[in-house]
C-alpha positions as CSV (number, residue, x, y, z in Angstrom):
1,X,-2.5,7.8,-14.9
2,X,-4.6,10.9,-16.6
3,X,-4.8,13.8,-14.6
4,X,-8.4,13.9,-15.0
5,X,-9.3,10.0,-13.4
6,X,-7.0,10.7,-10.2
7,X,-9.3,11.6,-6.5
8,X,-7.3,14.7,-6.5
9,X,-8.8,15.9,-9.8
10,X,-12.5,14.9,-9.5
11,X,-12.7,15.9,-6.0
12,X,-11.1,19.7,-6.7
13,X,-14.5,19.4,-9.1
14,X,-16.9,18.5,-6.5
15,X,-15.8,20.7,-4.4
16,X,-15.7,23.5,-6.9
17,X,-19.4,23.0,-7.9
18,X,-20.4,22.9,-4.8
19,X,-19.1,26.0,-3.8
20,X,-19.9,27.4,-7.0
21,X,-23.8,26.6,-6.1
22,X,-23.6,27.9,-2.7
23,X,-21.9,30.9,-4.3
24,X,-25.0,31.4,-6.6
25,X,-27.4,31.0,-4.0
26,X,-25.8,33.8,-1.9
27,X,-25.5,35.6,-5.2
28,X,-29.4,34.7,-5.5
29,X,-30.6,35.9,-2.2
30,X,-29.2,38.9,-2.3
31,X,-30.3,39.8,-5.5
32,X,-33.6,38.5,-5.6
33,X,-34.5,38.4,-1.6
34,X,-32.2,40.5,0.6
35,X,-32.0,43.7,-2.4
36,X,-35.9,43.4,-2.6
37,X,-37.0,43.9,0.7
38,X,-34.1,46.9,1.2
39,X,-35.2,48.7,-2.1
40,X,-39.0,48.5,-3.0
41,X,-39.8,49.1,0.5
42,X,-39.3,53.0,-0.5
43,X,-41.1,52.8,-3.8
44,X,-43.9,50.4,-2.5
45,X,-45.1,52.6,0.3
46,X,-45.0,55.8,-2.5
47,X,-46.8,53.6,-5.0
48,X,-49.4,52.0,-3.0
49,X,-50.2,56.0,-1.1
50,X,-50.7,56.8,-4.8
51,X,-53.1,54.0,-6.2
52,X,-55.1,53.9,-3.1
53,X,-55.8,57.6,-3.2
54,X,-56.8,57.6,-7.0
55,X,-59.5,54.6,-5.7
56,X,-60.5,57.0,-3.2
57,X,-61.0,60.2,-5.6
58,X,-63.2,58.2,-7.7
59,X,-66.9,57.2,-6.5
60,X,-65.3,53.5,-7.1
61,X,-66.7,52.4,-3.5
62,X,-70.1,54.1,-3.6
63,X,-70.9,52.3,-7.4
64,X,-69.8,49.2,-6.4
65,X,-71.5,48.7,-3.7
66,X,-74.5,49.9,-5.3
67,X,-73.9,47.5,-8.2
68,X,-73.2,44.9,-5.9
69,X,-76.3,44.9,-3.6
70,X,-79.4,46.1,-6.2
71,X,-77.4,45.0,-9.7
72,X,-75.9,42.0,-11.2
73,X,-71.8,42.4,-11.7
74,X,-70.6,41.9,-15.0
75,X,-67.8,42.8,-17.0
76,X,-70.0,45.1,-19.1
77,X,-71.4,46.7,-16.4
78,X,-70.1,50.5,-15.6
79,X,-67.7,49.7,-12.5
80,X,-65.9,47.1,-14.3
81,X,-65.5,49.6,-17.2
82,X,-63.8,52.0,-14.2
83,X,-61.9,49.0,-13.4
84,X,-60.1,48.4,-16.4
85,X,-59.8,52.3,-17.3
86,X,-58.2,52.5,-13.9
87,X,-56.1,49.6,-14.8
88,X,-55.0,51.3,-18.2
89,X,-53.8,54.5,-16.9
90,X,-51.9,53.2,-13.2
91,X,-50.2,50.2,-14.8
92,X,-51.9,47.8,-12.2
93,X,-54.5,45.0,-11.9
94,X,-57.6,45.1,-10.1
95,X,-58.8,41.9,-9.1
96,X,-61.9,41.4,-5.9
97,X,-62.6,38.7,-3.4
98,X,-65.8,37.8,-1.6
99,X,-65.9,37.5,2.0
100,X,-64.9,33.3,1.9
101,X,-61.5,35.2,0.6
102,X,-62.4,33.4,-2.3
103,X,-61.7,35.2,-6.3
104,X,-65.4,36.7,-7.3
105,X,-63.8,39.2,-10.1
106,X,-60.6,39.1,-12.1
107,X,-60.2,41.3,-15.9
108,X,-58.7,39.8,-18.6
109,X,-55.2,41.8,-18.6
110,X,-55.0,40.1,-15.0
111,X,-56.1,37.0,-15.7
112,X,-53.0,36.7,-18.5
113,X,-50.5,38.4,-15.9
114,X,-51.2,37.1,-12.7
115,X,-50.2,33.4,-12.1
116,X,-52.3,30.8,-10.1
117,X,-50.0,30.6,-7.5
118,X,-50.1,34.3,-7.1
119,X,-53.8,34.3,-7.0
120,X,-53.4,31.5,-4.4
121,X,-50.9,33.5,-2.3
122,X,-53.1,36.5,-2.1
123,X,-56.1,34.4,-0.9
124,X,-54.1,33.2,1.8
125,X,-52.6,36.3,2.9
126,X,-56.0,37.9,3.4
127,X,-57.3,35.1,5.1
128,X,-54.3,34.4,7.8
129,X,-52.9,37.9,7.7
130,X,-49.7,38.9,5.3
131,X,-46.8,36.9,5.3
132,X,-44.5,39.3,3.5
133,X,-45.8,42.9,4.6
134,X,-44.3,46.1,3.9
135,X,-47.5,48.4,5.7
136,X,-49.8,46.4,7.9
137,X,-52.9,47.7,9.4
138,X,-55.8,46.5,11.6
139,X,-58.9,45.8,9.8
140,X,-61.1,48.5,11.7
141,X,-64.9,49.5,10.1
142,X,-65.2,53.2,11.6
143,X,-65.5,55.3,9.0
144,X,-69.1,54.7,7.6
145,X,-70.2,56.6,4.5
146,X,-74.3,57.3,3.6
147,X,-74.3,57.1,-0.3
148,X,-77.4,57.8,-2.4
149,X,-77.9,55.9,-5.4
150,X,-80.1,58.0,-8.6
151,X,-81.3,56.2,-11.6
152,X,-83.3,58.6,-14.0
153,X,-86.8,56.7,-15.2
154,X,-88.4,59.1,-18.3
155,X,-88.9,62.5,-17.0
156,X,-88.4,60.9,-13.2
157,X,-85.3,60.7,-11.0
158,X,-85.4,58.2,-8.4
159,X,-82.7,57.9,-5.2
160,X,-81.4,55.1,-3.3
161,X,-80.1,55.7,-0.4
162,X,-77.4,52.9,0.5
163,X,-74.5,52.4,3.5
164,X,-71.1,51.1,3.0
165,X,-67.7,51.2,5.5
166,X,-64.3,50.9,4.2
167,X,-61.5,49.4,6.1
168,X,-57.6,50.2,6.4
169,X,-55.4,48.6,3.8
170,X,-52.4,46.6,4.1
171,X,-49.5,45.9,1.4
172,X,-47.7,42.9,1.2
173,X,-46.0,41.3,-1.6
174,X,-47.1,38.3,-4.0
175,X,-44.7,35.7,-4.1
176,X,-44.9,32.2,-6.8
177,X,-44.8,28.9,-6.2
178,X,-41.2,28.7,-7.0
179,X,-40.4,32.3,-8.1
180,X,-39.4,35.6,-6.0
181,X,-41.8,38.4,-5.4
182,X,-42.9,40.2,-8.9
183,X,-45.8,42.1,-7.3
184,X,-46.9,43.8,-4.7
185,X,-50.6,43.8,-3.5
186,X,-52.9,46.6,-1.7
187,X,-55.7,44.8,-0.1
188,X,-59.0,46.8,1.3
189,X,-61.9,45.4,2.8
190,X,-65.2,47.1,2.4
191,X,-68.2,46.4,4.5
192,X,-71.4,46.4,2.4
193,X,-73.3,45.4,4.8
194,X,-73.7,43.6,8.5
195,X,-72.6,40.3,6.7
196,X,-71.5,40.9,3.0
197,X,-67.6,42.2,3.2
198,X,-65.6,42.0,-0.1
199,X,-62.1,42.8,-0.3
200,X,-60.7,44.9,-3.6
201,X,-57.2,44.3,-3.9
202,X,-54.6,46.5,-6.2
203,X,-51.8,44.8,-8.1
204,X,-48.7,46.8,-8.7
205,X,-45.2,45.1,-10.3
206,X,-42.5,45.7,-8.1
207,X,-39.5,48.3,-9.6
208,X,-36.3,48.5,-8.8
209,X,-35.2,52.3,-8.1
210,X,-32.9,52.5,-5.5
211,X,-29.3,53.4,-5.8
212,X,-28.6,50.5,-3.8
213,X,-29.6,47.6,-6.7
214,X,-27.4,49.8,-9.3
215,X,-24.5,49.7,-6.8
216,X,-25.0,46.1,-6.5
217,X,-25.3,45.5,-10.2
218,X,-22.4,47.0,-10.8
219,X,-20.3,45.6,-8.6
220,X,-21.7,42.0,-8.3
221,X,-19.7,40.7,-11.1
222,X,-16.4,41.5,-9.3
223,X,-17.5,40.1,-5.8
224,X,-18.5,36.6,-7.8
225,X,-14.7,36.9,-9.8
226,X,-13.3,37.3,-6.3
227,X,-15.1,34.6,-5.0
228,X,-14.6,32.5,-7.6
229,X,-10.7,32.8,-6.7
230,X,-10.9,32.0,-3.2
231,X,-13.0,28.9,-4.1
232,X,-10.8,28.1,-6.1
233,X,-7.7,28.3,-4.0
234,X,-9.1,26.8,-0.5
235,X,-10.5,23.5,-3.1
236,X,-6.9,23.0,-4.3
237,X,-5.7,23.7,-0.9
238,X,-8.4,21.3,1.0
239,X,-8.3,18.9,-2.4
240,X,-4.4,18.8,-1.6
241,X,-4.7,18.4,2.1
242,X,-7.2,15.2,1.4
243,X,-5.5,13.6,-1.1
244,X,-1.6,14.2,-0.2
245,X,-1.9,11.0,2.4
246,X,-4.2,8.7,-0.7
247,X,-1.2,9.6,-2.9
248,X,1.6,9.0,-0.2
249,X,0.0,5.3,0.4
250,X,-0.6,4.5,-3.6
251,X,3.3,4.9,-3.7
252,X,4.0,2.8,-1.4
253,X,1.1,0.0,-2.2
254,X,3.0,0.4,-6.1
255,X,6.3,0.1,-4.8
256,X,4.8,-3.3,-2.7
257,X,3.5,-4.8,-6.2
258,X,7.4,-4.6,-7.5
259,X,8.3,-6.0,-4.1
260,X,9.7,-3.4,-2.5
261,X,8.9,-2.9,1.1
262,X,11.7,0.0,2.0
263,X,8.9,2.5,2.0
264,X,7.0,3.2,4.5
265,X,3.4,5.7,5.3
266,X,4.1,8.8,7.7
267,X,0.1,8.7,7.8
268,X,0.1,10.1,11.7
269,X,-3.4,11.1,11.3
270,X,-6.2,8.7,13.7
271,X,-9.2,9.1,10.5
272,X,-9.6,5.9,8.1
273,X,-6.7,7.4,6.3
274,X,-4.2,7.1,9.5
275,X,-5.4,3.5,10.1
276,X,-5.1,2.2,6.6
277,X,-1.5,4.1,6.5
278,X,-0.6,1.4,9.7
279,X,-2.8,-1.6,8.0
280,X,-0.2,-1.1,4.9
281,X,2.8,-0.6,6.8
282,X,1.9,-3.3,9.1
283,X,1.5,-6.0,5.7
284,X,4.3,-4.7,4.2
285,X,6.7,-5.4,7.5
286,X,4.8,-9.1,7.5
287,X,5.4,-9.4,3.3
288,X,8.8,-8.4,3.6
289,X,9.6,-10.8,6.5
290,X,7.7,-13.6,4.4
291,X,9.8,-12.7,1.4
292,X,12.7,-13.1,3.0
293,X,11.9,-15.7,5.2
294,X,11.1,-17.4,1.8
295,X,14.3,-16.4,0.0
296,X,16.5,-17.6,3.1
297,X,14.2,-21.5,2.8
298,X,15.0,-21.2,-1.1
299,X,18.9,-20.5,-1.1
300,X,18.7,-23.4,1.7
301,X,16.5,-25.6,-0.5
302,X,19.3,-25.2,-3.0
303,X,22.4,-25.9,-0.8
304,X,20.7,-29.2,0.2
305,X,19.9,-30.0,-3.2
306,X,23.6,-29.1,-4.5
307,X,24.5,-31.0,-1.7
308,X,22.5,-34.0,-2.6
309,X,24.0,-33.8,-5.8
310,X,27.3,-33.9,-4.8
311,X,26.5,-37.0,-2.3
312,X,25.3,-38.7,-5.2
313,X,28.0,-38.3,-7.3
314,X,30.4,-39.0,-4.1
315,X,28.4,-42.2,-3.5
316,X,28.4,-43.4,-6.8
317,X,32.5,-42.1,-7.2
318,X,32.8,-44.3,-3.6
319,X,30.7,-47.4,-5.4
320,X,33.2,-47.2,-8.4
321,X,35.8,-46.5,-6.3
322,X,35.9,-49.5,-3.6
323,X,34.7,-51.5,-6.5
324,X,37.7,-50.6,-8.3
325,X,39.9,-51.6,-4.9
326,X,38.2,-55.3,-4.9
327,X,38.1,-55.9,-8.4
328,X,41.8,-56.2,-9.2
329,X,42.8,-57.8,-5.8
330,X,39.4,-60.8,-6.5
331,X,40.6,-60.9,-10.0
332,X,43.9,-61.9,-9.0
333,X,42.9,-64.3,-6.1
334,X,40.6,-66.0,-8.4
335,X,42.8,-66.5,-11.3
336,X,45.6,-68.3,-9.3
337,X,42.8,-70.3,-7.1
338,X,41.8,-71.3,-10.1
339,X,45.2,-72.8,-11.9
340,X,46.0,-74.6,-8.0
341,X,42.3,-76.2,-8.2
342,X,43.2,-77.3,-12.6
343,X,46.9,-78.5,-11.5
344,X,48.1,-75.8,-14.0
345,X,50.9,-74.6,-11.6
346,X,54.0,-76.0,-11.1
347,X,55.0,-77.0,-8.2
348,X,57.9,-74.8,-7.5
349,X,55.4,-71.6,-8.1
350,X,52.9,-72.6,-5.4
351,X,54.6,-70.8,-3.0
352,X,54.6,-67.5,-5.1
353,X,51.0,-68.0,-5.5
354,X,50.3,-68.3,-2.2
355,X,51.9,-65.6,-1.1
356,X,50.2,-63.4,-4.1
357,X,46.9,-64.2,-2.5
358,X,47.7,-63.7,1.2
359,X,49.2,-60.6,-0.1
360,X,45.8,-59.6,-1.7
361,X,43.4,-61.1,0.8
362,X,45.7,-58.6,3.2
363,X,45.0,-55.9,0.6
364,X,41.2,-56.2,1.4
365,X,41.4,-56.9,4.7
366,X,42.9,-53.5,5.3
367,X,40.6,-51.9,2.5
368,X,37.6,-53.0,4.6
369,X,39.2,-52.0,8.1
370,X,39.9,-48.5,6.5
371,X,36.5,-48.0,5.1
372,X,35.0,-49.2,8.9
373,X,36.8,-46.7,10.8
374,X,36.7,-43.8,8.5
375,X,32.7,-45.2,8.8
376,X,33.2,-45.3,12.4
377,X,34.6,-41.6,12.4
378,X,32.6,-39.6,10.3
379,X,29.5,-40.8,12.8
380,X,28.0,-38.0,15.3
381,X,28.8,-40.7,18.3
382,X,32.2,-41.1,17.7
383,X,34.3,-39.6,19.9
384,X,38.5,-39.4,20.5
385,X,40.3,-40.6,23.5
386,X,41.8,-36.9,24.4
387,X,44.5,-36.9,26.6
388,X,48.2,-34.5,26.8
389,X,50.9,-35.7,25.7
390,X,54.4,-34.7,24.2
391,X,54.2,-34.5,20.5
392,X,58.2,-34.5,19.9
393,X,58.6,-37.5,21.6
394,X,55.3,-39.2,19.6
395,X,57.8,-38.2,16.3
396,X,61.1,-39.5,17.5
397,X,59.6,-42.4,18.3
398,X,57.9,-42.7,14.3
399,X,60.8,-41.7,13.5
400,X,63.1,-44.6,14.8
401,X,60.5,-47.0,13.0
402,X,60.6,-45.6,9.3
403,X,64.9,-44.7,9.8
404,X,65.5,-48.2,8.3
405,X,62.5,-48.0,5.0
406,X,64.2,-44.7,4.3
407,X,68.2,-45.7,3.9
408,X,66.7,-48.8,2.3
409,X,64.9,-46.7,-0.1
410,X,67.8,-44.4,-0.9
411,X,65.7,-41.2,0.8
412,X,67.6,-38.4,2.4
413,X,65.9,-37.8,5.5
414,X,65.8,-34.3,7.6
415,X,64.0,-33.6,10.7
416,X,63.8,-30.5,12.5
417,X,62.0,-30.5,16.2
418,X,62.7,-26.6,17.7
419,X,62.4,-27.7,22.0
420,X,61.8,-30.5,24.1
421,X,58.5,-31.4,26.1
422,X,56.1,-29.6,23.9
423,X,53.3,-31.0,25.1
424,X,49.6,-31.0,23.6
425,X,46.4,-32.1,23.9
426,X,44.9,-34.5,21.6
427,X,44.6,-38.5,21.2
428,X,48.0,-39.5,20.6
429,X,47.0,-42.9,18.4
430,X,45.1,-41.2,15.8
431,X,47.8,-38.5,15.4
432,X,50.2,-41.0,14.9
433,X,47.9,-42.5,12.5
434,X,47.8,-38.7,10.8
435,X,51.8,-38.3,10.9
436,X,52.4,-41.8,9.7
437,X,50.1,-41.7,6.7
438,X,52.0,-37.9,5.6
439,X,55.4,-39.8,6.2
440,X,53.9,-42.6,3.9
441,X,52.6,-40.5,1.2
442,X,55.7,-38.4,1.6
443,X,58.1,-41.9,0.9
444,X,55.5,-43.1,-1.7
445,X,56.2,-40.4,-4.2
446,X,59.7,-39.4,-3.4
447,X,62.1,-40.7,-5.6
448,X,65.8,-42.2,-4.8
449,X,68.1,-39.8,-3.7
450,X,65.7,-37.0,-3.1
451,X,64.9,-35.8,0.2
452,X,62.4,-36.1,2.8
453,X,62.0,-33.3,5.5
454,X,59.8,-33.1,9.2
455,X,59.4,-30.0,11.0
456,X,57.9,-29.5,14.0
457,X,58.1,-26.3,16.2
458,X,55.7,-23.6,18.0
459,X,53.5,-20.9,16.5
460,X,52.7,-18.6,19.8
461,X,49.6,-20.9,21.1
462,X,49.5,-23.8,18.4
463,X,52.4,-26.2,17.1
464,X,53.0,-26.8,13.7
465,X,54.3,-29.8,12.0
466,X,54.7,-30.9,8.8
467,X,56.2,-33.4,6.2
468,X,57.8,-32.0,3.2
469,X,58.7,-33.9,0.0
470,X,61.0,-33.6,-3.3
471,X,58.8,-34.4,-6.4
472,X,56.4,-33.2,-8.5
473,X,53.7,-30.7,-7.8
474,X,49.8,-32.0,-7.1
475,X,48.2,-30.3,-10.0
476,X,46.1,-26.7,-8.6
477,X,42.4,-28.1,-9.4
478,X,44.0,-31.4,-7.5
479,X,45.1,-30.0,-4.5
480,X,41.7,-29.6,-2.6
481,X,40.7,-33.0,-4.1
482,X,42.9,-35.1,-2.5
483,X,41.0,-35.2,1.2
484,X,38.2,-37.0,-0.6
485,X,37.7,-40.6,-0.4
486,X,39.7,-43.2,-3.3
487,X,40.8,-40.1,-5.0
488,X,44.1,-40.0,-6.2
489,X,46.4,-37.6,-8.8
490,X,47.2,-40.8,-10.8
491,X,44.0,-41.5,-12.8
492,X,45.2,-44.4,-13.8
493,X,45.0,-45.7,-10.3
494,X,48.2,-47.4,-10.0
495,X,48.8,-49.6,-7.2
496,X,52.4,-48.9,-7.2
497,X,51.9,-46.4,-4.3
498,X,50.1,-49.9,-2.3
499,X,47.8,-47.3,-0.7
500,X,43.6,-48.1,-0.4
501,X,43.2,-44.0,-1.4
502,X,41.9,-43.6,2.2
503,X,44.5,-42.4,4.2
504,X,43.9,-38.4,3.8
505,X,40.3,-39.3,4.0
506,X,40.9,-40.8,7.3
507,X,43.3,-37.9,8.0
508,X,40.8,-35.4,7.2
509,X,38.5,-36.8,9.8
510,X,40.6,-37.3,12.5
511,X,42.2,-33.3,12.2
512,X,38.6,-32.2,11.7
513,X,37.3,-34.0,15.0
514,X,40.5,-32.5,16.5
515,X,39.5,-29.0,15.0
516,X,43.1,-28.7,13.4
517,X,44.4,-26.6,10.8
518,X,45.5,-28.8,8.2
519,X,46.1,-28.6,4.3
520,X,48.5,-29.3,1.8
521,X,50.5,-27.1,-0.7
522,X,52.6,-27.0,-3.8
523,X,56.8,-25.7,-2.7
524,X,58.9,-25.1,-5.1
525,X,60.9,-28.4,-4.8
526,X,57.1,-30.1,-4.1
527,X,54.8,-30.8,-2.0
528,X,54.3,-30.5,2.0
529,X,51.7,-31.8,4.3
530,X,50.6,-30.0,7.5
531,X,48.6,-29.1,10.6
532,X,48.7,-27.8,14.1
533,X,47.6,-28.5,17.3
534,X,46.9,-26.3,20.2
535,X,49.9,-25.6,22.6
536,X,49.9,-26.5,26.6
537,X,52.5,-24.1,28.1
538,X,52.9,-25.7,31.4
C-alpha cells in the first residue's frame, strides 16, 4: 500500500493543518490584535492631543456653528474649504454626524478611504458608547463660548451674536466588518443649541511605532519555524500513537485472509479500538477452531471413503472369491450327476462317483459353516466363552491327534513346551481352532522329509507360541495379505492345500476378540505362525 492512502499518512495531514491554522490564528492575533492595542495606545493618545488642539486653534467651532444655524452647508461653502485644508496638511479625515448619530457630511478623500462598515462602526460607537476605546470621557456641556458672527454689507458691518458649548472627546478605534482596526477616531460633540447637537469626528490611520512591533517582526518568523517543529513532532507522535493499534489489527485481519490465526491483538486499550482488537481475536479463535474442526471432518470424510473403497473391492474380492469356492465343487457335482442320470457310467465307477460328490457336497458344507461363523464373529454381539485353562496341556493333547498325519506324511516333527501348568485365560475351543489351523497350514506347505516345529513358553506376563515351517518364504507384499478372507499366495488357487482360504481369516478374528499379538514372518528356513496370550501366575 502507498504511503500517501494509509490513516497514518492523511491523518499526520489533518492534524498538521489544523495546527498549522490555529498556529496562524495566534500568529494573527498577536499581530493584528494583541500588538495593536500594546503599541498605538502611545502614538494614539499623542496623535489625537495633536489634531484636536489644531481644531481648537482654528475658529473651526465658532464658523460652523454659525454656518450651520443662519447658512446652508455645502461643500463650497468656507468651513468645508477649512475642512479639507485641515485634512491636507494633518493626514486625516473629517467626517460630521447630526444628533440621530446619523452621517450629515463626509469629503470626497473620506468618502474613497473610509469603508461602509467603518462608517457604520462609528455611528454605533457614538450612539452606545465606544467599544474599542483608548481615552474615554463623559459627554459634559460646561464650557459655553459667546461667538459673534460679522458679515460686511457695502460700507456696513453687521454682528451676530451666536452661543455654542463643546463637549469632551473620546478616541476609540474603527474596526471593518471582517478586517482589524485601520483607524482610529476622535469624536466631539458640540451643542449648537438647546436641541441641535452634532458630533465632528477626526479620522487618523493607525501607525505602528513602537519598538515592540519591530521586535516582533523580527523575531516572528523564528517562533512560527519553532512551532512549526513542535507541530510537527507531537502529529507524528499522536499520528503514531492512533494508528500503531489500526496497523497492529490490519496485520492480523491480513494474516486471517491467508488463514492464519497464530496472531493475535495486544489492543489493551477499552476505546472502539480495544474492543474491535477482542471482536478480531475473538473470530479468529472461533475461525481457527471451525477450520480445524473442518480439516479433522475432511481427513475423516476421507478415511471413510478410502474405507468404503476398500469394502468394495473386499466385497466384490469375497463375491469372486466364494464364487470361485462353489463353482469348481457344483461343476463337478453336476457333471457326474449328470453321466449317473444318462447311464454313461459304468457300473464299477459309481462308487468313485459317489464318493466325489459327497466329497464335494462336504467341501461346501464346510465352506458355508466357515463363512457363518467367521459371519457370526466379526458381529459386535458376539462374544467368547472365557474361562483359564492350561494351554500346554490344550497342545499335547492336538498334538497326540496330528502325531499319526505327520509320520504318514513323512514330516519331522519337533515340539518344545518350557514348564508345566501354564495356565491362561481365554476360550480354550477357539484357540484350538487358532492352533489347529497354523498346524494345518504348517503340514499343507511342508514338504516330505522337512520339518515341522511348536514352541510354546513364557515371555514375563504373556506366553508365546508358535508353529514354525520348512518351505518357501510368503512373498513381503504377501505377508500382511494373508489374514484377509479367500486370499491365498497361490494365484492360481489350487485346491491341493483342500483349504476354503478362511482359516487365518477366522484366526484373525478369534486373536483379535482375544486382543492377542499375532502375525506371521518369513525365517530363514520359512515361515512361522504366532501369538500370545496373557499369563495367570497362580
Amino acid at each position: 500500500m502507498k504511503i500517501y492512502k494509509g490513516i497514518t499518512f492523511k491523518l499526520f495531514i489533518i492534524l498538521i493543518s489544523f495546527l498549522l491554522f490555529f498556529m496562524g490564528i495566534l500568529v494573527y492575533v498577536q499581530i493584528f490584535v494583541v500588538g495593536r492595542l500594546y503599541m498605538t495606545t502611545e502614538y494614539a493618545q499623542e496623535m489625537e492631543k495633536k489634531l484636536y488642539n489644531k481644531l481648537l486653534e482654528t475658529d473651526f467651532f465658532g464658523s460652523y456653528t454659525y454656518i450651520n444655524l443662519y447658512c446652508p452647508l455645502n461643500k463650497d461653502s468656507t468651513i468645508m474649504k477649512e475642512v479639507k485644508n485641515y485634512e491636507n496638511v494633518n493626514k486625516a479625515y473629517l467626517i460630521i454626524f447630526d444628533k440621530d448619530f446619523k452621517l450629515k457630511y463626509i469629503t470626497d478623500s473620506a468618502k474613497k478611504t473610509l469603508s461602509k462598515s467603518n462608517l457604520n462602526y462609528i455611528s454605533k460607537n457614538l450612539s452606545t458608547g465606544p467599544i474599542d476605546s483608548i481615552v474615554t470621557h463623559t459627554h459634559k456641556f460646561d464650557n459655553s463660548q459667546q461667538r459673534t458672527f460679522s458679515i460686511s454689507n457695502g460700507d456696513s458691518e453687521k454682528y451676530y451674536p451666536f452661543t455654542f458649548s463643546i463637549g469632551d472627546k473620546q478616541t476609540f478605534r474603527v474596526y471593518g466588518k471582517f478586517t482589524p482596526s485601520k483607524y482610529i477616531a476622535i469624536s466631539t460633540p458640540i451643542q449648537l443649541n438647546k436641541n441641535d447637537v452634532n458630533n465632528i469626528v477626526i479620522i487618523m490611520p493607525e501607525v505602528f511605532t513602537s519598538k515592540s512591533s519591530l521586535i516582533l517582526k523580527k523575531y516572528v518568523i523564528y517562533i512560527i519555524i519553532a512551532s512549526i517543529i513542535c507541530i510537527l513532532i507531537l502529529s507524528a507522535i499522536f499520528s503514531y500513537l492512533i494508528t500503531k493499534p489500526i496497523i497492529g489489527i490490519n496485520k492480523v485481519a491480513s494474516k486471517m485472509i491467508n488463514l492464519d490465526f497464530s496472531s493475535k491483538c495486544n489492543v489493551k486499550s477499552d476505546d472502539e479500538l480495544g474492543n474491535l482488537s477482542k471482536s478480531l481475536n475473538y473470530l479468529s479463535g472461533k475461525l481457527n477452531d471451525t477450520i480445524e474442526n473442518l480439516y479433522l471432518a475432511n481427513n475423516q470424510l476421507k478415511k471413510d471413503l478410502d474405507l468404503q473403497k476398500e469394502l468394495d473391492l473386499l466385497r466384490k474380492d469375497f463375491i469372486a472369491s466364494v464364487s470361485h469356492e462353489f463353482k469348481t465343487p457344483i461343476t463337478l457335482i453336476k457333471g457326474y450327476t449328470e453321466s449317473l442320470k444318462d447311464d454313461v457310467a459304468e457300473e464299477y465307477e459309481r462308487e468313485d462317483i459317489y464318493n466325489i460328490i459327497t466329497t464335494e457336497v462336504d467341501k461346501m458344507d464346510r465352506l458355508i459353516q466357515d463363512l457363518l461363523d467367521l459371519s457370526q464373529m466379526e458381529t459386535d454381539r458376539y462374544t467368547l466363552n472365557i474361562t483359564e485353562f492350561y494351554i500346554d496341556e490344550l497342545l499335547e493333547y492336538i498334538i497326540k491327534k496330528y502325531i499319526l498325519l505327520l509320520k504318514e506324511k513323512n514330516i519331522n516333527f519337533e515340539v518344545f513346551i518350557e514348564g508345566k501348568d501354564i495356565l491362561v485365560s481365554g476360550d480354550s475351543f477357539k484357540i484350538e481352532q487358532v492352533i489347529t489351523n497354523f498346524l494345518n497350514n504348517a503340514i499343507n506347505y511342508t514338504e516330505k522329509n522337512k520339518k515341522i516345529t511348536l514352541c510354546l513358553k513364557k515371555e514375563d506376563t504373556l506366553v508365546y507360541f508358535s508353529v514354525e515351517n520348512e518351505g518357501k518364504n510368503i512373498p513381503d507384499e504377501d505377508i500382511k495379505k494373508i489374514w484377509e478372507k479367500f486370499y491365498r499366495v497361490d494365484k492360481s488357487r489350487n485346491q491341493k492345500s483342500g483349504g476354503t482360504g478362511l482359516g487365518l481369516a477366522i484366526c484373525k478374528v478369534i486373536l483379535d476378540h482375544h486382543r492377542s499379538i499375532y502375525g506371521a514372518k518369513n525365517t530363514p528356513t520359512g515361515v512361522k505362525f504366532y501369538f500370545k496370550l496373557h499369563y495367570l501366575n497362580k
